[in-house]
N, C-alpha and C positions, 0 to 999 in steps of 0.2 A: 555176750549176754543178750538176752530178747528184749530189744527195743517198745516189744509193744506190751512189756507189762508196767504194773504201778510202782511206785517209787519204792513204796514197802515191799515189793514183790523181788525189785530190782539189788534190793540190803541180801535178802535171804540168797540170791542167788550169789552175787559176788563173794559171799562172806566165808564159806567152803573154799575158795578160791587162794582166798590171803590168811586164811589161819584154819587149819584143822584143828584144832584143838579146841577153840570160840567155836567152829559150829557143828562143835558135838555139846559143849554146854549151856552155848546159852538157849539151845530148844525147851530145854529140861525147866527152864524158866516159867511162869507164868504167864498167859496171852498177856495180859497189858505191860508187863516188864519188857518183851523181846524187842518190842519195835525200840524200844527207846534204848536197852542194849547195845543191839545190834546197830545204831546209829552210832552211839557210842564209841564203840570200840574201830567204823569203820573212819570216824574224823581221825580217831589219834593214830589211824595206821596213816593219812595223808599225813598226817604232821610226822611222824617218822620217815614217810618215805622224802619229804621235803628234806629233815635232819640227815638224813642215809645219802645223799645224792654228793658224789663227791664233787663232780662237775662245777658244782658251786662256790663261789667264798665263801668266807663266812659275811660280811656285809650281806652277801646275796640271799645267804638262807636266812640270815633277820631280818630282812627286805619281805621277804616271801612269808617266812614266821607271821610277820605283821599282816601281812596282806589278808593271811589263811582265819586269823584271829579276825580281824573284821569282819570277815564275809561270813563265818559262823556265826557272829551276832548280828545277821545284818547288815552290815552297812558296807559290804562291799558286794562285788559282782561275779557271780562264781564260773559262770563260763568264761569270763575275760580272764581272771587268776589260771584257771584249769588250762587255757588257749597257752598262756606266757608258761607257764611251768614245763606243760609239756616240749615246749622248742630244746627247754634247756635240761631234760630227761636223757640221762647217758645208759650207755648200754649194761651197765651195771645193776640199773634199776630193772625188776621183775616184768612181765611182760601184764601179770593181773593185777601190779600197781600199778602200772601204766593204764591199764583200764579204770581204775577204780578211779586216779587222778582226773580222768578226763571226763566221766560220770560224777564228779564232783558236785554237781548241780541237781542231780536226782536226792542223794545224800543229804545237802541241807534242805532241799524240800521235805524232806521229812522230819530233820528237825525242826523246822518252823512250826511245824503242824502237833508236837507235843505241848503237851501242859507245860505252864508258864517254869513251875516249878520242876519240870523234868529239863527245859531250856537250861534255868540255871545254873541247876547242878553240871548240867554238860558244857558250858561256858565258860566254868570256872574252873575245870582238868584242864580245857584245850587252851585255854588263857596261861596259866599256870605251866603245863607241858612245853606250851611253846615258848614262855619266857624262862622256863630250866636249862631243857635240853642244849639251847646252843650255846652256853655260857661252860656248861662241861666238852661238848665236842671242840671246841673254838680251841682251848690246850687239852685235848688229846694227844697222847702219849705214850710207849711202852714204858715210860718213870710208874705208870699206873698212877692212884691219887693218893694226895701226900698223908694223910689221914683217915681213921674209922669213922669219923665225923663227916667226910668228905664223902663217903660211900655211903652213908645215912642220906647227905640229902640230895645225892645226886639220885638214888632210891625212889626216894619221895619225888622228885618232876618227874623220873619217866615210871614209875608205878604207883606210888604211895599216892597221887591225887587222883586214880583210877580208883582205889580204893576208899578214899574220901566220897568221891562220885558215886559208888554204888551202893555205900550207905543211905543216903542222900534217895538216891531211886529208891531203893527198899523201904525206906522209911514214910516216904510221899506213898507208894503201892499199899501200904499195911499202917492201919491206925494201931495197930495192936504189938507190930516190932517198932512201930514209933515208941511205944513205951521203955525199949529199950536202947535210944540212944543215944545217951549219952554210954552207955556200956561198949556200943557199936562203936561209936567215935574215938574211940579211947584205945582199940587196938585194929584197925581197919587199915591204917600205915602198918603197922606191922607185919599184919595176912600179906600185903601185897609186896612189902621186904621183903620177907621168908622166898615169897616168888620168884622175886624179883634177882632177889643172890643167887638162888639155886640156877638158874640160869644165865647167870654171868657164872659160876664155878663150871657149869659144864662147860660153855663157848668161850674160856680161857682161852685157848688155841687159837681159834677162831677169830677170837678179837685181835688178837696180837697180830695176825696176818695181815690184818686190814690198821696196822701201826694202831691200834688203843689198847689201855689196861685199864678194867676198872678195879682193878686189886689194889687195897691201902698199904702202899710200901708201909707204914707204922710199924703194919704187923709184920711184916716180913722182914724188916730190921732187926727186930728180936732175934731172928732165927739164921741172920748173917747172910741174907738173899738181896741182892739189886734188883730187881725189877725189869731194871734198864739193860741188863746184860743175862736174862733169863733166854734159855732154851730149853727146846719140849726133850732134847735129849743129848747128852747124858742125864739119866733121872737123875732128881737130887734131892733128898731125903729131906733137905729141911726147907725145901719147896715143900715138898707134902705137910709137913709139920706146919708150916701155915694156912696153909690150903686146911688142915683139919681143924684149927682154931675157926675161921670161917664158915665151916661145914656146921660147930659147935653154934655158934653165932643163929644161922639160919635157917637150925634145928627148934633154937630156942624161938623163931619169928613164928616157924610154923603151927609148936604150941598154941602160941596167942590165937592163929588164924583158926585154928579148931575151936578155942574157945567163943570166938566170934562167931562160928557156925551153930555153937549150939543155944546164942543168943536168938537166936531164930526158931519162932517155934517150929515144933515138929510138925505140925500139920502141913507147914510150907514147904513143905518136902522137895518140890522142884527148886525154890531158892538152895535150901541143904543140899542137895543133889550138885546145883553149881559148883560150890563153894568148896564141898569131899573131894571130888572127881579131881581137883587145881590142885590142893594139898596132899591128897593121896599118891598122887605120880610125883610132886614134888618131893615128897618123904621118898618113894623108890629111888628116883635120881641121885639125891644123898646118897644113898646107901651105896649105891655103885659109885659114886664119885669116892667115897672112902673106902669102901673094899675095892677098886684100882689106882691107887693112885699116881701108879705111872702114863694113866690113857692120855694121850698126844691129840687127841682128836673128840668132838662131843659125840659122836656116831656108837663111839665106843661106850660111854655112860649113860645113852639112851635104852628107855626105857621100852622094853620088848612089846608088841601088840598083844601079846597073851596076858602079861602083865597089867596095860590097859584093860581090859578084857575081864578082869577078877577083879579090878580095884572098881570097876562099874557096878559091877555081880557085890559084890560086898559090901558095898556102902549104901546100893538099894536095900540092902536085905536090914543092913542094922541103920540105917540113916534116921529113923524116927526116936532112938533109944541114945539118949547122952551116955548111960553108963556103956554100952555097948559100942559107942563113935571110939572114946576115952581109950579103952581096950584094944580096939583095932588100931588106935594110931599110937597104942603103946609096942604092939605087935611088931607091929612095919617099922617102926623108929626104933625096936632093939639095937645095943651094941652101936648106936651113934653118940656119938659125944656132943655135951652138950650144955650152952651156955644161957641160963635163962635172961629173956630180954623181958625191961620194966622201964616203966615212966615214957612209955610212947609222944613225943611232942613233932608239930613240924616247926619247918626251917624256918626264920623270925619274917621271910617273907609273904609267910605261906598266911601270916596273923594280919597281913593288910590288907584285906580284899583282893581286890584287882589290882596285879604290881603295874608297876612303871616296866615297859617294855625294854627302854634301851638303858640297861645298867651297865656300869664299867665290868669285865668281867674280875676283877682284881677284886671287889665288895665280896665275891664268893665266898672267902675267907674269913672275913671280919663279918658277915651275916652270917655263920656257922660257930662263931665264937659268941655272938650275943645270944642265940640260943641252938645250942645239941639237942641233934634228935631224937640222941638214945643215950642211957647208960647201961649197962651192962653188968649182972650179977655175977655170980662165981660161977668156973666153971664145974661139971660134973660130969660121970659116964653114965 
């Protein structure tokens, strides 16, 4: 990256680097939303590539966890954390997180430099994110997790407070979709659910290589599948049978995530534009995930660049007209099954503010029993 541009200059260039898909949408955003974005979304790739780094213990990565969490509010030192992380950077990790981690210091400069209220909102994902995430990886396993309730909130730390967050920025941006937040808050977990599963169903394969499952054995009990003794082949049919209850499940999150979109007026059209583009390719992904359900690999259920390519083309052209969004996401979700999701809440930690960092991870359970973060309607085709 070029040293001699500004910190904001230095977000936009890394950001193509570490996600294609973030810097095809959040351009489409409006000037004062990008910058804050785009900081955004580049802390919580630090705090994954922190979670991601197997080289670590776990002690280490809640060591590091904590560090990463201070120094984005301040009160730590970001070249000293960025100096100690990278010694202990394995070859595993990416060569442009490796950059990004070590530019760490350009990154929170630019968060310090947003509105008090765009701080917050983003302190309170990376807060949250980094007190989720290692409490799930910590038992990681191909048992996958023991419940539907489990896959809710492990959901919610590494996506659903992303989507808390951008409600939050959208609403601080616009006096006028402030008027509708409580509408926003109410399924904004959800949009980033729907996301969030679709790409856990594809990278099934994927994850199991690197020893984790985040599939809820529950469901796969029903259908006489272990988890713990699955392989990508022989296919096995009532593998797919739960794989399509899921597919059902994150059909119904996507729903809501349109309905959230059209909470946004249409003038805002580059926010709508966001918001289409994530759930348009995610509706595609589905659809190949259940029209193959023998694919062994996510390569195979990705979605073609032509297919990006008309889901952009289409949703510019109808993105101002609700009845028209309705339509189109009736279209592309034909012939998916499908489970509608209702009563959106987060996980009882998510109601405390700011959690206590070092929890037993063994509370996981018993703070998912005092409050679910979803129930689940009937299903339908």
């Amino acid at each position: 990256m070029d040293s001699g541009v500004s910190d904001a200059v230095y977000q936009d260039q890394i950001l193509p680097h570490v996600s294609r898909t973030f810097a095809l949408t959040i351009p489409q955003l409006p000037a004062a939303l990008r910058i804050a974005v785009t900081n955004a979304y580049l802390l919580c790739r630090i705090a994954d590539t922190i979670e991601d780094e197997p080289a670590l213990s776990p002690p280490e990565t809640l060591a590091f966890m904590q560090r990463f969490m201070d120094t984005v509010a301040g009160r730590g030192e970001a070249e000293a954390l960025a100096r100690a992380l990278e010694t202990r950077l394995s070859d595993r990790t990416l060569a442009t997180e490796r950059e990004l981690v070590s530019h760490m210091r350009r990154v929170i400069n630019v968060t310090a430099e947003l509105s008090v209220a765009q701080r917050a909102a983003i302190h309170r994902c990376v807060e949250l994110m980094c007190y989720g995430m290692p409490r799930f990886q910590s038992t990681a396993s191909l048992r996958g997790l023991p419940r539907v309730v489990d896959l809710d909130e492990y959901c919610y730390y590494v996506a659903g407070v992303v989507g808390d967050m951008l409600t939050e920025l959208f609403c601080e941006y616009s006096p006028v979709i402030a008027r509708s937040r409580a509408g926003l808050q109410s399924l904004a977990v959800s949009f980033a659910q729907g996301l969030q599963m679709t790409n856990i169903l594809k990278d099934v394969w994927e994850d199991r290589s690197r020893g984790a499952c985040w599939l809820p054995q529950e469901v796969f009990s029903r259908h006489g599948v272990d988890l713990a003794r699955l392989s990508a082949k022989p296919y096995d049919p009532r593998f797919a049978a739960g794989m399509r209850e899921l597919v059902a499940v994150a059909h119904g999150h996507l729903r809501n995530a349109l309905e959230y979109t059209l909470l946004i007026p249409s003038k805002e059209i580059g926010i709508r534009r966001f918001c289409l583009w994530a759930i348009g390719l995610a509706v595609l992904t589905l659809q190949k995930i259940n029209q193959n359900p023998e694919f062994t690999a996510g390569v195979q259920v990705k979605v073609s660049r032509r297919a990006v390519a008309m889901t952009r083309v289409l949703t510019d052209l109808t993105g101002r007209s609700d009845w028209m969004l309705r339509r189109l996401f009736g279209l592309a979700a034909r012939g998916l099954p499908l489970t509608r999701v209702t009563e959106a809440r987060r996980p009882y930690t998510a109601h405390q503010g700011t959690p206590e960092f070092a929890v037993d991870p063994a509370a996981r359970g018993r703070e998912s029993e005092q409050a679910p973060l979803r129930s689940y309607g009937s299903s339908a085709q």
